[in-house]
N, C-alpha and C positions, 0 to 999 in steps of 0.2 A: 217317658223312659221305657224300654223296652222291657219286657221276662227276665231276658238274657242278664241285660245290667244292674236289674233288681237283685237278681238272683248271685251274680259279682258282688254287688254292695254288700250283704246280706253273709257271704262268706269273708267276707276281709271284716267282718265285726267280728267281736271277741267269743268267745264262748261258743257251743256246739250247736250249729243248725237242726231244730228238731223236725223232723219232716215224715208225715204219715203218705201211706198209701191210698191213690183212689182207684177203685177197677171200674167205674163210669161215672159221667157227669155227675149224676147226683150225688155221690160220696163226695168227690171232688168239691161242688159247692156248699156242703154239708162241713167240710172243714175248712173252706175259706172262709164260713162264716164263724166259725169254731177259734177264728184268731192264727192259724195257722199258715206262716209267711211264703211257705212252698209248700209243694203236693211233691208226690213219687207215683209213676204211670208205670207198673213192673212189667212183664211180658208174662209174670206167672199168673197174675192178677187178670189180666188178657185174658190169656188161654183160657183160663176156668170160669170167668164169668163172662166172655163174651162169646165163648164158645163150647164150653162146658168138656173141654179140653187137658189133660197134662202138659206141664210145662215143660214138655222136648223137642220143639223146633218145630212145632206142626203148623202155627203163624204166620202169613207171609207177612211181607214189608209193607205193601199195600191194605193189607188188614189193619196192621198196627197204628199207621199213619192213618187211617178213618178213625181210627178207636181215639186216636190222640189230638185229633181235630175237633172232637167233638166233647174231649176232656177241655182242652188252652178254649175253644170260645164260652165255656161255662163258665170260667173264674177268671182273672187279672190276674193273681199272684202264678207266679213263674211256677212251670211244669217242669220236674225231673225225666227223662224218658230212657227207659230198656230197650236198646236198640240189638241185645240180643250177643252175636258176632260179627254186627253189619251184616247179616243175609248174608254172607260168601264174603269172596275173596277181596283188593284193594279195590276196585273201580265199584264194586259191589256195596263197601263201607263207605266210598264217596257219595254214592247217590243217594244210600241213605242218610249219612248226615244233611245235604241238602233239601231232599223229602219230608226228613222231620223237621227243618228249618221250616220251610213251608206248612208244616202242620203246627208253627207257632210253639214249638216246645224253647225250653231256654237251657238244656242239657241234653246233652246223646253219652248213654254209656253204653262203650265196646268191653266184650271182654273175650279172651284168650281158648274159647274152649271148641273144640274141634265143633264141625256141624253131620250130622244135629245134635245141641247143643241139650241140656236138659237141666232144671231148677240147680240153685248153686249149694242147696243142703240135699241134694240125694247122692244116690248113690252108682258108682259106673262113670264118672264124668272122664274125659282126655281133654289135654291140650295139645295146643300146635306150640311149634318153636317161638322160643319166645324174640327172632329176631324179624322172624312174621308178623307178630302181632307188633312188636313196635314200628314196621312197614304201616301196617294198618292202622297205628295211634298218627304214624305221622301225615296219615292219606285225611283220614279223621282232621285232623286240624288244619291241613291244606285245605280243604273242602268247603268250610264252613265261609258263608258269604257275608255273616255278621260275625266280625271279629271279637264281640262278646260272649259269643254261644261258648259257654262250658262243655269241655270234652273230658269224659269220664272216664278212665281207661280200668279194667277191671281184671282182675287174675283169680282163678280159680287151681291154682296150682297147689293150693295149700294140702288139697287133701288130697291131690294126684302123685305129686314129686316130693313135698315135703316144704318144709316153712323156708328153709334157706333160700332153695330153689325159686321160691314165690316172691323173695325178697329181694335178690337178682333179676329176677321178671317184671318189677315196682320199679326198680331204679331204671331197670333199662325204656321201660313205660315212659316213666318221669320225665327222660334225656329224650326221647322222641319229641315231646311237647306238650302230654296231657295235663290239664289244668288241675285234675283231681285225680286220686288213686284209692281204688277201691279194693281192699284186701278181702276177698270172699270166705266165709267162717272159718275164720281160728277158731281154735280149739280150748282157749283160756285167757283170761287176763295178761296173765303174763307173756303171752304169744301176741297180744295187740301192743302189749308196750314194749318189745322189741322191736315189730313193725314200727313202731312211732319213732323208735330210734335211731332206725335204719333209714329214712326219708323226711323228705324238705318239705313235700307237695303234701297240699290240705288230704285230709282221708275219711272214707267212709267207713261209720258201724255199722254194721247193718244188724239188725236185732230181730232176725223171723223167729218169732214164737215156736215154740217145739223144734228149733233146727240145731245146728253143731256150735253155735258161741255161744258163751254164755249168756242171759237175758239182763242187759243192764238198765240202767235210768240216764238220761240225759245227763245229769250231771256226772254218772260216774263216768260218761263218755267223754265230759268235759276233762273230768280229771285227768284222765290219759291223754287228752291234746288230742284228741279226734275234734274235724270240722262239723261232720253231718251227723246228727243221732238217727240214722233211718230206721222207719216201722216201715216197712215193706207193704206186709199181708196182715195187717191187725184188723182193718176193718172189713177184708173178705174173709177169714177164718168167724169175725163177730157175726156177717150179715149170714154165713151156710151155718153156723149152727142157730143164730137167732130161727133159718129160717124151717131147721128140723125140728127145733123143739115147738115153732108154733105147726107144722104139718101133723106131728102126732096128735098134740093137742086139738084140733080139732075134728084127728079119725077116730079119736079114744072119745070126745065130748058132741060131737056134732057141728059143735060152735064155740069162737073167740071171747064171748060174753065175759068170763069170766075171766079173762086174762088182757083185757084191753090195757092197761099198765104196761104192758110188753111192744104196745103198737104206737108208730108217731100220731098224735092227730090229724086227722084229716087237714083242719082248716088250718092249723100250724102247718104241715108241708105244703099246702099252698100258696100260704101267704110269706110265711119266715123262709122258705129255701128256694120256692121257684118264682115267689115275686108275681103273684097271679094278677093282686090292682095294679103292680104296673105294665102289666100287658093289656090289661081291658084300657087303661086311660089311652095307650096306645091305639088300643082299636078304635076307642069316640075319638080321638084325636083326626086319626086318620078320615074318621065317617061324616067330620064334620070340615 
């Protein structure tokens, strides 16, 4: 079975997909092993740790799809992907739905925000017409050469135009063809469950810590009839401050001694995440 169609099966079951963030392989197989049925591959998560970057369009397409290749061949479980605005215009969103095919992902999400584009909790953001971006949702679904691959279509008009506005921007999403609809931070409860009421198509929470929605639990996600409970940025917001508070600690102490509680074990991340004997049997395999 393919990412794609896992990743189908797994939204048509009941209850709210709970799906973390990975910003490289290693998180990624860090929570495939964690039990966790899909990843999320953000473009913010990108920028800052793959290139130590802001999330405002500085990315190409070609960057993301190395980044995302090297995410999909570390795990099985189907990969979510931030494809940004599609890099430009329709022919531009085609090739990238087909590029990230090829980069083995099992979701392309597009969304509506002029380029360059920049994080969907800051501040400054514009859209394009919203009769464009459903051009773009439906180049998007044209495009795709596995008739499974999930098309995410995503609107950040919430905090540009105002919720109504976003909410016409959803439907008219929806009527182009997008498989899922990602409403970019409302601003309360009660702004996701009109959204919910306003639309047919599965929907995304997205839950960034410190951003403009409120910070729920899976299950409250459920209660509102959201599909995906997404954590975006939980595990890169964990690993920059895990990794400030051990830098102090050891300009203030000399040394980690006293603080190894805070670090994976060595032979556990070799063994439990990267699978080290089964690369040496492979090597005597091979040597004999």
């Amino acid at each position: 079975m393919t990412p794609a169609k896992q990743l189908r099966e797994l939204l048509a079951e009941d209850g709210a997909l709970l799906v973390p963030g990975a910003y490289n392989p290693l998180v990624a197989r860090i929570l495939a092993l964690e039990g966790f049925p899909a990843i999320y591959a953000g473009g913010y998560a990108a920028a800052a740790a793959g290139h130590g970057l802001p999330d405002i369009g500085l990315v190409t397409m070609s960057e993301m799809t190395d980044h995302l290749s090297r995410i999909t061949r570390a795990v099985t479980v189907p990969v979510i992907a931030d494809a940004d605005t599609g890099f430009g215009e329709l022919a531009n969103a085609t090739r990238t739905v087909r590029e990230y095919e090829r980069a083995g992902v099992a979701a392309v999400q597009i969304e509506d925000q002029v380029f360059p584009k920049r994080c969907g909790h800051m501040e400054g953001k514009k859209v394009i017409d919203m009769h464009t971006m459903a051009q773009k949702v439906q180049a998007a679904v044209a495009a795709r050469t596995n008739p499974d691959t999930v098309i995410i279509a995503r609107t950040d008009a919430i905090a540009v135009t105002g919720l109504d506005d976003a909410i016409a921007r959803m439907k008219e999403y929806e009527a182009a063809g997008a498989d899922v609809i990602f409403p970019d931070a409302p601003r309360s409860v009660d702004d996701m469950k009109t959204i919910r009421d306003a639309l047919r198509s599965p929907l995304v929470a997205n839950m960034s810590e410190h951003g403009k929605t409120p910070l729920l639990s899976r299950a409250e996600i459920e209660d509102l009839g959201y599909a995906i409970a997404l954590y975006p940025s939980s595990t890169l917001f964990a690993a920059a401050q895990s990794a400030r508070d051990i830098a102090r600690i050891l300009q203030q102490d000399g040394t980690t001694r006293d603080h190894l509680d805070q670090l994976m074990v060595f032979g556990e991340l070799n063994e439990n995440v990267l699978e080290l004997s089964r690369w040496q049997s492979e090597e005597e395999r091979a040597a004999t």
